[in-house]
Backbone as numpy.savetxt, mean C-alpha at the origin, in Angstrom:
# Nx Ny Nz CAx CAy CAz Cx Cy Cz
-7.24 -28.74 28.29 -8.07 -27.53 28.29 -7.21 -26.27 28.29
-6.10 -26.34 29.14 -4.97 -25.00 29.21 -4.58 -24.85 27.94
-4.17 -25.83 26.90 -3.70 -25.63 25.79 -4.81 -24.98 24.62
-6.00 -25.49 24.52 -6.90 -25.50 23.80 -7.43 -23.83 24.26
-7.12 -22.99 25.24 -7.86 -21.78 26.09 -6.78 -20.81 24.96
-4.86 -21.65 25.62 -4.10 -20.63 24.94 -4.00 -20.48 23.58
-4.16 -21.53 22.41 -4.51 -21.41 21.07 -5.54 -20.83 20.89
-6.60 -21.04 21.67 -8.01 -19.83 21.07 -7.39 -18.43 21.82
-6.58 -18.02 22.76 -6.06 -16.69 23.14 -4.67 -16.31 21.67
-4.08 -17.03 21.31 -3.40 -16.62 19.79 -3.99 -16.92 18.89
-5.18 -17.30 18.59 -5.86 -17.09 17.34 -7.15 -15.74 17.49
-7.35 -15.36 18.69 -8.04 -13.83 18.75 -7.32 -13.28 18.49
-5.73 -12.90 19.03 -4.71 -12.30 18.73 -4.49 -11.91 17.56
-3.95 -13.24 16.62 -3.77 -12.99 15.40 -4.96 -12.46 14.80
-6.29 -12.97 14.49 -7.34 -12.46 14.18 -7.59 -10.67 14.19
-7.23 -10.14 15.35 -7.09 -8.60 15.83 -6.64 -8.27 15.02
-5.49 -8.69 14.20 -4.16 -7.85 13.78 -4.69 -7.87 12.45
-5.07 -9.07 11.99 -5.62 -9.25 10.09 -6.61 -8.12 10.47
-7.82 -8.21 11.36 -8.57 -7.35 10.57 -8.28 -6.03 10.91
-7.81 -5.37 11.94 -6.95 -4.42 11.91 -6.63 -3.77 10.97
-5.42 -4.48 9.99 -5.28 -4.14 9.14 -5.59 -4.53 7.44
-6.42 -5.72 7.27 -6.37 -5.79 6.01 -7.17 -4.95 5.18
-7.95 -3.62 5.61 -8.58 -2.78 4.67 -7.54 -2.04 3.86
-6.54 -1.94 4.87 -5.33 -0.90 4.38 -4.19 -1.73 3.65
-4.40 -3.04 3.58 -3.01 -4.26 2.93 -3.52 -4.44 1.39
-5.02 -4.85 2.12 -5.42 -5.17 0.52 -5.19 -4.49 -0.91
-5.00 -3.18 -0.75 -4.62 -2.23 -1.68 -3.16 -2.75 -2.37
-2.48 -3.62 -1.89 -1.01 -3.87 -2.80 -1.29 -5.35 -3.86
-1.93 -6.47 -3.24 -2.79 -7.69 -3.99 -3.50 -7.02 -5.03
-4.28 -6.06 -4.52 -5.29 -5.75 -5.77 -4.41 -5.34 -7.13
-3.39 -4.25 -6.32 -2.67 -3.63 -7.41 -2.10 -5.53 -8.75
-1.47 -6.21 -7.64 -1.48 -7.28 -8.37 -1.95 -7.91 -9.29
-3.74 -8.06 -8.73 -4.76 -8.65 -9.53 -4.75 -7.80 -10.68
-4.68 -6.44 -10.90 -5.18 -5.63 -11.86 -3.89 -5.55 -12.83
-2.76 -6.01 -12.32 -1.50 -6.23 -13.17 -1.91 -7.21 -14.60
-2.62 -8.00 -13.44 -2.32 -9.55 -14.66 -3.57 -9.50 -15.14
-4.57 -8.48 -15.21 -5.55 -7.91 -16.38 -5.16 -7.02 -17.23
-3.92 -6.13 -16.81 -3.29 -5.46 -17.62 -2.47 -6.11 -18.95
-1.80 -7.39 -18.15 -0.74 -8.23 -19.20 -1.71 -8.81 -19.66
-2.97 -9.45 -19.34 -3.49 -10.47 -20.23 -4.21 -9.87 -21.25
-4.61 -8.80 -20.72 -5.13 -7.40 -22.41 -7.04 -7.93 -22.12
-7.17 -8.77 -20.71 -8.29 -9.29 -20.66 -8.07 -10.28 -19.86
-8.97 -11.18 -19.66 -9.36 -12.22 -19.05 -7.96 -12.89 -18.22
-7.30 -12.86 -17.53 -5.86 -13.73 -17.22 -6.36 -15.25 -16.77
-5.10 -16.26 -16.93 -5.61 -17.20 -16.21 -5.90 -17.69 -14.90
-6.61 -18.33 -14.22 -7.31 -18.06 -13.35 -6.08 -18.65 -11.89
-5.46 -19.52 -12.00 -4.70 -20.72 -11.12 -3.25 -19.50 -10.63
-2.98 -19.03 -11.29 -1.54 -18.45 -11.23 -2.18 -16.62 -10.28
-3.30 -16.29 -11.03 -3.46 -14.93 -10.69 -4.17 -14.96 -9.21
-5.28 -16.33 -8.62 -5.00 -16.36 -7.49 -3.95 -16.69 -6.53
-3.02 -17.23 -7.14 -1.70 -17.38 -5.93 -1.25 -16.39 -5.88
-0.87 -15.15 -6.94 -0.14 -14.28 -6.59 -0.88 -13.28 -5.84
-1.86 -13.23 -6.41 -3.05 -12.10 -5.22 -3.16 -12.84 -3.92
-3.08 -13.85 -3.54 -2.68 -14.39 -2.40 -1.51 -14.64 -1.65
-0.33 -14.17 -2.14 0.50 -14.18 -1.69 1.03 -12.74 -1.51
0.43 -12.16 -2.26 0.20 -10.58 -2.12 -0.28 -10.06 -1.09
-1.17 -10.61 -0.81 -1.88 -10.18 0.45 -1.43 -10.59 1.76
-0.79 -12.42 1.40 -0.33 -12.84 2.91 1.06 -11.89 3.52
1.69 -10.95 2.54 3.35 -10.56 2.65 2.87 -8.92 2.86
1.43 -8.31 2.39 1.37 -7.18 2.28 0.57 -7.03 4.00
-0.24 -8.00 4.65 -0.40 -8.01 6.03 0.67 -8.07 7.26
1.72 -9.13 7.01 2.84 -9.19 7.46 3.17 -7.74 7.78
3.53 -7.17 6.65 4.64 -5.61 6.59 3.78 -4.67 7.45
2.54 -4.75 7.21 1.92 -3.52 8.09 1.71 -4.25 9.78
1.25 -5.38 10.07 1.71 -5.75 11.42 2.83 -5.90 12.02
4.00 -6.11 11.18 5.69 -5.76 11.63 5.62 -4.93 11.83
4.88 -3.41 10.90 5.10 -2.03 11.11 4.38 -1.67 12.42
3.29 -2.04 12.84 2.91 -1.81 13.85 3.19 -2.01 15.16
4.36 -3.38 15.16 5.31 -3.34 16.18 6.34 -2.43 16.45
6.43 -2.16 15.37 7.89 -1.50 15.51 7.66 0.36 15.69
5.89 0.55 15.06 5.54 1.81 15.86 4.89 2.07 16.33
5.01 1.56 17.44 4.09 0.90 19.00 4.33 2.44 19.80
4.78 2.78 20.14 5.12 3.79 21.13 4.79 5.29 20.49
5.22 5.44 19.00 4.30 6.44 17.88 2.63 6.40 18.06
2.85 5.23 17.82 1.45 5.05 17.70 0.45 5.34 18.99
0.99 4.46 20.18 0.28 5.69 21.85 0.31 6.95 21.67
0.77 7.63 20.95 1.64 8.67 21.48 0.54 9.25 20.32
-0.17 8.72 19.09 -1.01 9.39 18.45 -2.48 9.06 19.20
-2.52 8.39 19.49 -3.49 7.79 20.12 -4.28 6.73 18.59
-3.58 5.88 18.67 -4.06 4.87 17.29 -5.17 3.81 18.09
-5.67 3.55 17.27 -6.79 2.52 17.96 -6.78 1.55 16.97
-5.24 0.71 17.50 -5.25 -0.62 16.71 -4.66 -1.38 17.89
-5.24 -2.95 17.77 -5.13 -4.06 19.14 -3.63 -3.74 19.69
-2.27 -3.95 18.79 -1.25 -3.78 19.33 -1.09 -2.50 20.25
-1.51 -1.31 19.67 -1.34 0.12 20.32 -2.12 0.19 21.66
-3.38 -0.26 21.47 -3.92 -0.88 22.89 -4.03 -1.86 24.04
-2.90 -2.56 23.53 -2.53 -3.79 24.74 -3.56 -5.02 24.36
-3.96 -5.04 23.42 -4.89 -5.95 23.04 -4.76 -7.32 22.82
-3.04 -6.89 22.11 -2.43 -7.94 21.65 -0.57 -7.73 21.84
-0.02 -8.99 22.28 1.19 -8.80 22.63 2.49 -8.55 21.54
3.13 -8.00 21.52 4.51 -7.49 20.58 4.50 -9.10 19.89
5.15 -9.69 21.07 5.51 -11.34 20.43 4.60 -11.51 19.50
3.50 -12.17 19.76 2.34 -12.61 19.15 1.82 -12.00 17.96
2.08 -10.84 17.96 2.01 -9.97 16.45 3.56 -10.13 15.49
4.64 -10.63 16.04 5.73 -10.49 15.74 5.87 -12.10 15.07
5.29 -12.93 15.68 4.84 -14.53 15.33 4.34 -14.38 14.02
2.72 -13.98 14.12 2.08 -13.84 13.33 2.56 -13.26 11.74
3.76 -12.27 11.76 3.97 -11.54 10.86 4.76 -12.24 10.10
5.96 -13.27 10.96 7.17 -13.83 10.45 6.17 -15.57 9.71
5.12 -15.26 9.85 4.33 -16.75 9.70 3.61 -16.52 7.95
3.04 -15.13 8.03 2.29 -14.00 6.99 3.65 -14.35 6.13
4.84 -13.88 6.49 6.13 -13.64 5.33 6.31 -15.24 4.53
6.42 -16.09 5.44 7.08 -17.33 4.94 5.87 -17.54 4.18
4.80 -17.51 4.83 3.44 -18.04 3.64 3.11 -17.49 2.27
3.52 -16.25 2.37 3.16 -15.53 1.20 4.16 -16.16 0.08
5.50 -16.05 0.32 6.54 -16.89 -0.21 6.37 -17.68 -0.81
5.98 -18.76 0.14 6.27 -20.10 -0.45 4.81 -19.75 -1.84
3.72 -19.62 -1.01 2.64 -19.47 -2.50 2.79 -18.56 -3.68
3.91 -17.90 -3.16 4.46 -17.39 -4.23 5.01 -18.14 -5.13
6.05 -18.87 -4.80 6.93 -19.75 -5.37 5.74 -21.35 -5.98
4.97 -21.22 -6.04 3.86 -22.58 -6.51 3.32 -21.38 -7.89
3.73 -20.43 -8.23 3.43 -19.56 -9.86 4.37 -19.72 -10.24
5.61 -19.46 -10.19 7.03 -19.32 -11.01 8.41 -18.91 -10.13
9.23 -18.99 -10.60 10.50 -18.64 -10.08 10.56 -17.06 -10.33
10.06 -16.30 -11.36 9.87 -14.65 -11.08 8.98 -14.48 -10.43
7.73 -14.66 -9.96 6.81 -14.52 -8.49 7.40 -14.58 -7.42
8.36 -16.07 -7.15 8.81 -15.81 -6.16 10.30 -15.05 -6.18
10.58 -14.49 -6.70 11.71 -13.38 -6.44 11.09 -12.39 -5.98
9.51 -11.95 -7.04 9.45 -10.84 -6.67 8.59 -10.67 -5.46
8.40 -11.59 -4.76 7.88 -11.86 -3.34 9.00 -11.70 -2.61
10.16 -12.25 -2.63 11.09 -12.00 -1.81 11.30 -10.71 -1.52
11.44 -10.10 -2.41 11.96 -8.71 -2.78 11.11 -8.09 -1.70
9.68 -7.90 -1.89 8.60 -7.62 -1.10 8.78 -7.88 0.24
8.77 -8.87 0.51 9.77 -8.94 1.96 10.96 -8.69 2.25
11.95 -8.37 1.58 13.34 -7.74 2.27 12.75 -6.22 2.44
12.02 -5.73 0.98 11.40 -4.04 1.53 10.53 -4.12 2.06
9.76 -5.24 2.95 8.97 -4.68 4.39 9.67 -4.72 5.37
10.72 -5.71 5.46 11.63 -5.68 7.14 12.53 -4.45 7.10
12.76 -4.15 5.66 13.76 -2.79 5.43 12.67 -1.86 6.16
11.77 -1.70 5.34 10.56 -0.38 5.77 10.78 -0.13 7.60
10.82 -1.05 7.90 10.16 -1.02 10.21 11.60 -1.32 11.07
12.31 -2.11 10.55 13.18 -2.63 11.73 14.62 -2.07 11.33
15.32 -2.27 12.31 16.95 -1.35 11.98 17.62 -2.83 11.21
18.65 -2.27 10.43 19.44 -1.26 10.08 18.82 -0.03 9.47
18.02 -0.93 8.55 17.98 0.46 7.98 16.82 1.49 8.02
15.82 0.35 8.62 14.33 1.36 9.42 14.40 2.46 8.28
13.85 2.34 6.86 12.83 3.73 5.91 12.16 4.02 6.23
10.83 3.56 7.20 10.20 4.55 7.55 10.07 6.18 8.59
11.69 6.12 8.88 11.83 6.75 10.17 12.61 7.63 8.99
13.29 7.79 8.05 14.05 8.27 7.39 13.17 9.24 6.29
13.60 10.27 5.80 12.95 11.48 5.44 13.00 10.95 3.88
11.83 11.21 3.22 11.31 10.83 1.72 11.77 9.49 1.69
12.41 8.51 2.50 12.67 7.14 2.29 11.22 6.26 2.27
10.30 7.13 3.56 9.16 6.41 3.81 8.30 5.96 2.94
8.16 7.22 1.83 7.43 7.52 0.56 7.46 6.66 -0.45
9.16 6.33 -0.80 9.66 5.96 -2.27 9.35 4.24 -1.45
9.82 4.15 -0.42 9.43 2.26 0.11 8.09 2.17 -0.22
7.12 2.71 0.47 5.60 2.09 0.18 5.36 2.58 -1.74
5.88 3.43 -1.91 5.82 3.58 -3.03 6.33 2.16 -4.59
7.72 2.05 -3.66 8.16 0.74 -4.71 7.44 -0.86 -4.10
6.92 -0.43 -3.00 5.79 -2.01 -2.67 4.84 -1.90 -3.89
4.39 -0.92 -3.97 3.18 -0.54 -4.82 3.86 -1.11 -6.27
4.68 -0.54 -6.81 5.47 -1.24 -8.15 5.50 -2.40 -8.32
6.57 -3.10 -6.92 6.63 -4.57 -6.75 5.29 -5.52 -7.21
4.32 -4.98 -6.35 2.73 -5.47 -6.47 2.36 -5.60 -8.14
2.59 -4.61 -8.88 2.16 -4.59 -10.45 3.00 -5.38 -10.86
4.34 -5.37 -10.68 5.26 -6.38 -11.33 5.37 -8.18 -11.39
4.68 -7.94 -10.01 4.47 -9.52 -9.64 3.26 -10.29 -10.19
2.08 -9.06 -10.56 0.99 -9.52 -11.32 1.34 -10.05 -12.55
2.51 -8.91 -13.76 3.00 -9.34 -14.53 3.69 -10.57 -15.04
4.44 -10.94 -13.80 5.25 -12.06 -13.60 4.46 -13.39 -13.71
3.54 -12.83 -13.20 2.18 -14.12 -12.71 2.03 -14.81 -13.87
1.84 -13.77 -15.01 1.28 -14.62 -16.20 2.15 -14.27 -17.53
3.40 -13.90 -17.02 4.54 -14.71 -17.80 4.41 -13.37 -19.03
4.21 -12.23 -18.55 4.00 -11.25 -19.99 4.29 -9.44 -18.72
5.67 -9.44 -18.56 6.21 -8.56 -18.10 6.11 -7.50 -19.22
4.81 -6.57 -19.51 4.97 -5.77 -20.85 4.93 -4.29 -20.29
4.97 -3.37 -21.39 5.63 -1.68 -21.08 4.27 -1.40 -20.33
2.96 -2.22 -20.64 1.63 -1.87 -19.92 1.67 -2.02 -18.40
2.24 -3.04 -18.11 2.35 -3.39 -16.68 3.14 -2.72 -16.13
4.17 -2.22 -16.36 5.66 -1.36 -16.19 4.66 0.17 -15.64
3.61 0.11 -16.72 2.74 1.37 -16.73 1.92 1.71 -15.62
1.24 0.77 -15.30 0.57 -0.34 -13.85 1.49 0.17 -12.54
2.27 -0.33 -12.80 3.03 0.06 -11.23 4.00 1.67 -11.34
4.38 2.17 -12.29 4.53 3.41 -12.35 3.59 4.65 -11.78
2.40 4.17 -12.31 0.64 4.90 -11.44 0.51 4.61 -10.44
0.73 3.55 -9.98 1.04 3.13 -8.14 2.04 3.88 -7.54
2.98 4.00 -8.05 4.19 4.61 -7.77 4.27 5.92 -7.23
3.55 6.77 -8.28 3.73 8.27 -7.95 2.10 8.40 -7.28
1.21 7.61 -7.39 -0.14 8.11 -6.57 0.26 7.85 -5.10
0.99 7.00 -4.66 1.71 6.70 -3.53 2.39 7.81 -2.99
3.40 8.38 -3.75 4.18 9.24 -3.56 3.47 10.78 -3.13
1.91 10.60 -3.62 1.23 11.95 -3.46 0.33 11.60 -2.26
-0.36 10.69 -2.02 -0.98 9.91 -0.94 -0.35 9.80 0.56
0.73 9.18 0.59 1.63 8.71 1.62 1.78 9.95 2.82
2.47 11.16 2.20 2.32 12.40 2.82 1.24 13.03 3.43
0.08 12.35 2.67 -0.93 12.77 3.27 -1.69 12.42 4.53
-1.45 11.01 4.09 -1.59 9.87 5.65 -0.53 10.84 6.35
0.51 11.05 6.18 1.07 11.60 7.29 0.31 12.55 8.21
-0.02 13.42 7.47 -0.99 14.39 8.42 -1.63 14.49 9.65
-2.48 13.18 9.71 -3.36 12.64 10.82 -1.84 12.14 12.01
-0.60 11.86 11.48 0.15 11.80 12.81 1.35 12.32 12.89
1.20 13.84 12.49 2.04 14.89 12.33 2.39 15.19 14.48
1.62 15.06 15.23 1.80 15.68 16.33 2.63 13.83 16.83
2.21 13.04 16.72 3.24 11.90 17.54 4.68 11.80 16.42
5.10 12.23 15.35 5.80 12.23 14.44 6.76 13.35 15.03
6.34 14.39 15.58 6.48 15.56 15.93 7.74 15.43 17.56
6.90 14.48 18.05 7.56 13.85 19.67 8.48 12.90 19.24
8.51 12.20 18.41 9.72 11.39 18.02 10.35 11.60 17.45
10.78 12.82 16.80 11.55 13.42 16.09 11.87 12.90 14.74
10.94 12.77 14.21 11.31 11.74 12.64 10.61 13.46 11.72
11.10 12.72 10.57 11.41 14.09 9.19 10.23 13.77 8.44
9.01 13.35 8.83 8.16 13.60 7.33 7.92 14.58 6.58
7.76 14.24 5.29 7.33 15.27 4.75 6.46 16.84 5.33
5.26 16.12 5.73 4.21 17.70 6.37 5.61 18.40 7.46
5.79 17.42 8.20 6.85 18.39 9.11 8.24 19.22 8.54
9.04 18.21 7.66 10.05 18.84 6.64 9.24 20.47 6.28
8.83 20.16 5.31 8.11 21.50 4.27 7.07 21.71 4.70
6.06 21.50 5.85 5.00 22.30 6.19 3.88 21.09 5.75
2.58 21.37 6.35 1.18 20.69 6.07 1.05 20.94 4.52
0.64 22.62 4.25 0.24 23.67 3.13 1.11 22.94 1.79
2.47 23.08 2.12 3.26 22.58 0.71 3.06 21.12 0.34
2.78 20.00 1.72 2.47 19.11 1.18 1.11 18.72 0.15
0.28 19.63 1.01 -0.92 19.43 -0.02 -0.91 19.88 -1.58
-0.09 21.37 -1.44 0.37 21.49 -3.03 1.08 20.41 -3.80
1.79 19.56 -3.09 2.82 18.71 -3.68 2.24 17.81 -4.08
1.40 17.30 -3.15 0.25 15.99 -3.95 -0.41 16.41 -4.98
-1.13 17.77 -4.89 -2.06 17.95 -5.97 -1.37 18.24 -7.38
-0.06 18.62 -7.21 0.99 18.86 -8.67 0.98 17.30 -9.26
1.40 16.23 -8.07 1.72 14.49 -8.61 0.50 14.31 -8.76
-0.67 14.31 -8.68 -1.99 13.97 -8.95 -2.34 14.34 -10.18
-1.59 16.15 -10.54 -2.14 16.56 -12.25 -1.44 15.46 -13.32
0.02 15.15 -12.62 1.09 14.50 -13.55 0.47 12.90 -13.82
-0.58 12.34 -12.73 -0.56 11.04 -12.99 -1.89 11.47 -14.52
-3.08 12.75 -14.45 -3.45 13.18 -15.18 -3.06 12.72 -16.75
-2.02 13.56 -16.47 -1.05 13.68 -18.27 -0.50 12.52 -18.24
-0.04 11.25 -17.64 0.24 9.89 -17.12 -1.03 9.61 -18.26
-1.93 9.49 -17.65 -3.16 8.58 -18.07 -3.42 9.08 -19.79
-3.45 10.28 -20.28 -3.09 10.82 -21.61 -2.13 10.03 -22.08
-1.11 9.78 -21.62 0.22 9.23 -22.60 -0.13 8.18 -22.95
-0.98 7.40 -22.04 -0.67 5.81 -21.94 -1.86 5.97 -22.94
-2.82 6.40 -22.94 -4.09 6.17 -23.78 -3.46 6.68 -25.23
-2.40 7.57 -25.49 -2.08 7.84 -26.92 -0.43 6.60 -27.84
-0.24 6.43 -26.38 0.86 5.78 -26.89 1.21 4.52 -26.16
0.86 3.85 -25.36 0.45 2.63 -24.90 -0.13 1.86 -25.00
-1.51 1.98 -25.86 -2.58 1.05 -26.51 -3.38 1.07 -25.34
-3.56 2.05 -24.53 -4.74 1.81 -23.68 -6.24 2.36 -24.19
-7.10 1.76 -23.87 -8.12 2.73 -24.69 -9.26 3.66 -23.90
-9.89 4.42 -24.07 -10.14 5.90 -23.39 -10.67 5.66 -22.09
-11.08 4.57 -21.94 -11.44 4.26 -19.90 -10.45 4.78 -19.38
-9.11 4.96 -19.58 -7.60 4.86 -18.60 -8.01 6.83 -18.84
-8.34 7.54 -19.91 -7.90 8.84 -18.96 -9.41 9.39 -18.72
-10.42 9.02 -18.98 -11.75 9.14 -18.49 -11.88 8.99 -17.16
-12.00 7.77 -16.86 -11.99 7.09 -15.34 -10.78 7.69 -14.36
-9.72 7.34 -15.14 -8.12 7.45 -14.15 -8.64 9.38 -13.93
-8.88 10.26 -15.00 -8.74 11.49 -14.76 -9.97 11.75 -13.54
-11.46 10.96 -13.51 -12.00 11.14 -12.51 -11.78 11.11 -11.10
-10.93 9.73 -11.09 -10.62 9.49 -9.09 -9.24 10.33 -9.10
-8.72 10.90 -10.04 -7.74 11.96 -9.54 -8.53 13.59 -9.40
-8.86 13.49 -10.17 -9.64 15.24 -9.92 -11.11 15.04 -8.08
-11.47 13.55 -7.91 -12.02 13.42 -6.87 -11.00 13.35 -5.97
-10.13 13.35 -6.46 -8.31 13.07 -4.78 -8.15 14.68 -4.33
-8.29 15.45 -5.50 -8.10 17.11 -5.48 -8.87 17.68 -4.76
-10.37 17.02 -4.84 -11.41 17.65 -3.76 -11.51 17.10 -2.78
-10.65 16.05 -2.54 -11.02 15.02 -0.90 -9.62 16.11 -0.17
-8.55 16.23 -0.87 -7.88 16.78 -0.07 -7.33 18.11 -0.19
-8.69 19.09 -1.06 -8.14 19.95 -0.89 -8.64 21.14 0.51
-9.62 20.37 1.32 -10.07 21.21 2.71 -8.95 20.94 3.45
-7.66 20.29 3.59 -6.57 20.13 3.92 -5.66 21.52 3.83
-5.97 22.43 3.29 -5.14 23.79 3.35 -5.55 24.27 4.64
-6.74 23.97 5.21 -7.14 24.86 6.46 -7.29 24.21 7.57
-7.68 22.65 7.40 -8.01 21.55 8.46 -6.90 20.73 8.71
-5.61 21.03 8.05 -4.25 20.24 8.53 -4.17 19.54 9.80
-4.57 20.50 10.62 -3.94 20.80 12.44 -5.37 19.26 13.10
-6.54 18.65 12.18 -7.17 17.92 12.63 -7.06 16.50 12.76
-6.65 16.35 13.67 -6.05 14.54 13.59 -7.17 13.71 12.87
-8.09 13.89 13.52 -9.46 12.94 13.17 -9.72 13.15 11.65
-10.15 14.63 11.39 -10.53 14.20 10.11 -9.31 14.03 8.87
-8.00 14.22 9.33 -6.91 13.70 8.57 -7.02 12.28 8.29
-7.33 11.79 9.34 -7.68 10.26 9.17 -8.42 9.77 8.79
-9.55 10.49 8.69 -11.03 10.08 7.76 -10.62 9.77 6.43
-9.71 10.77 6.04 -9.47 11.05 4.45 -8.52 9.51 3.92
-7.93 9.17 5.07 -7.33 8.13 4.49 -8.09 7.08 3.76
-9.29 6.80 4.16 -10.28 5.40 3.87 -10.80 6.25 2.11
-10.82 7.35 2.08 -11.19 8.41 1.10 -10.31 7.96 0.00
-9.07 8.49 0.30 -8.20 8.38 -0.33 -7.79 6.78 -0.97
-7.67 5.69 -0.49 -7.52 4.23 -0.37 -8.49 3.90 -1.86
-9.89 4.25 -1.56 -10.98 4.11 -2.45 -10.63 4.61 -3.53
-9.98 5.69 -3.96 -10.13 6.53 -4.85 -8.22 5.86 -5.34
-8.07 5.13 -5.09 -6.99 4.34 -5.76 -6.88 3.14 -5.95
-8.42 2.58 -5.52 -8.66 1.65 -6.20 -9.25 1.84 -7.63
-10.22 2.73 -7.52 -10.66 3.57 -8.53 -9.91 3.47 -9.89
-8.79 3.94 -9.43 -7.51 4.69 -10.52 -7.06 3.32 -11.09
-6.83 2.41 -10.22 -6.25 0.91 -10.79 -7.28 0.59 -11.72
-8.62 0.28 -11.61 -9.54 -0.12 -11.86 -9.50 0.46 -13.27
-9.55 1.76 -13.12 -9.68 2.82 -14.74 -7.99 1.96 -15.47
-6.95 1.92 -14.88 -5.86 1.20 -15.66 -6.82 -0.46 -16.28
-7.23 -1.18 -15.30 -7.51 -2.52 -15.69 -8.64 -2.05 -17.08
-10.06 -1.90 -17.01 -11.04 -1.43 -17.87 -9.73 -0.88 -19.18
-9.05 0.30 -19.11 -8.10 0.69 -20.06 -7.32 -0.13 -20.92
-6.71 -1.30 -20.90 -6.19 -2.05 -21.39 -7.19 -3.18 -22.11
-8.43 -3.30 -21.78 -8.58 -4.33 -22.23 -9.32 -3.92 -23.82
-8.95 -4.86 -24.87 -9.27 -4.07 -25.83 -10.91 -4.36 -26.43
């Protein structure tokens, strides 16, 4: 009975932590799934594109519950309301869970191809890079950005890989991940500009101000714009990619442009994130519809 009490006490545990976070993981799998609709120009096959969206997801949960160990004390200090930050759930036990997430994603990686699983690996050396020392990027100034940023790449590339057609479309795929990341990321910062603030780390809003960051996103937001133009004139995408793609970017402009005056609001900084998340699925979505002919 003692044993059977403590396995149902680490499977609430673990449980906490997935759903915790998988609203916010799922966004790197998808990018995946929508890869290998990109390479297949349509329909992909079905056996290969669920392993990699599944292994996408088991390596993209991992990284954000590692991350949450490792910004445990940030995170009090914002007042986060996730199980680890609240004693809900123990360091270890999230630290179990994560190193369990890595090896799994892996290996189902490696049951698609020998380029899946590289580019799974990869995915895991830049999540333990992202949280833990040596080289801890997320604590490091514009490092934070370009890491979640090249997860986002990784994710399109691995879709590609999936189904054996690494083309300039997919390249295209995770390039739009890339820099919507790069305009996004800063913004999440916002909501924990004041515990960012006590730990002395360089984000962006704090580097150059709240105000410039919001200009800075909305400049990478026009560029993914003229992005979605190129690819529709010279990529073979066809007019969904700057129809659609130009909509959830000109809707990113109005989600964050009350951000010139409401910076200083933790709460509704954070609202915008679930805002923002949506509206890049959106953008993938307008890439997938775009390609297919």
């Amino acid at each position: 009975m003692e044993i059977t009490a403590v396995l149902e006490g680490k499977a609430r545990s673990y449980w906490l932590c997935i759903k915790a976070r998988i609203a916010r993981a799922i966004i790197f799998p998808y990018a995946t799934l929508i890869a290998t609709f990109v390479a297949s120009r349509g329909i992909p096959p079905i056996p290969p594109v669920m392993m990699a969206t599944g292994a996408g997801l088991l390596i993209a949960l991992a990284v954000y519950i590692s991350n949450d160990v490792a910004d445990l004390e940030t995170d009090i200090a914002n007042l986060v309301t996730r199980p680890i930050a609240q004693g809900k759930v123990l360091e270890k036990d999230a630290l179990t869970l994560s190193a369990m997430l890595y090896l799994a994603g892996a290996i189902l990686g490696s049951l698609v191809n020998l380029a899946t699983l590289f580019f799974c690996i990869l995915g895991v050396a830049l999540g333990v890079a992202y949280s833990f020392s040596p080289a801890r990027l997320k604590r490091r100034f514009l490092l934070k950005q370009v890491a979640v940023a090249s997860g986002g790449f990784i994710a399109s590339l691995t879709g590609g890989v999936a189904v054996n057609r690494l083309s300039s479309s997919v390249m295209f795929a995770g390039f739009i991940f890339f820099t919507y990341a790069m305009a996004a990321v800063p913004i999440v910062d916002l909501g924990d500009i004041m515990g960012d603030r006590k730990e002395g780390r360089k984000t962006l809003p704090l580097v150059l101000g709240p105000r410039y960051t919001v200009r800075l996103a909305i400049s990478i937001i026009i560029a993914i714009i003229v992005a979605g133009v190129f690819g529709y004139l010279q990529l073979g995408f066809n007019v969904a990619l700057p129809i659609l793609g130009s909509m959830a970017c000109f809707l990113f402009i109005y989600t964050i442009y009350p951000l010139f005056n409401r910076w200083s609001d933790q709460t509704y900084c954070r609202k915008l994130t679930n805002k923002i998340t949506l509206l890049h699925f959106l953008l993938q979505l307008a890439i997938a519809l775009g390609s297919i002919f």
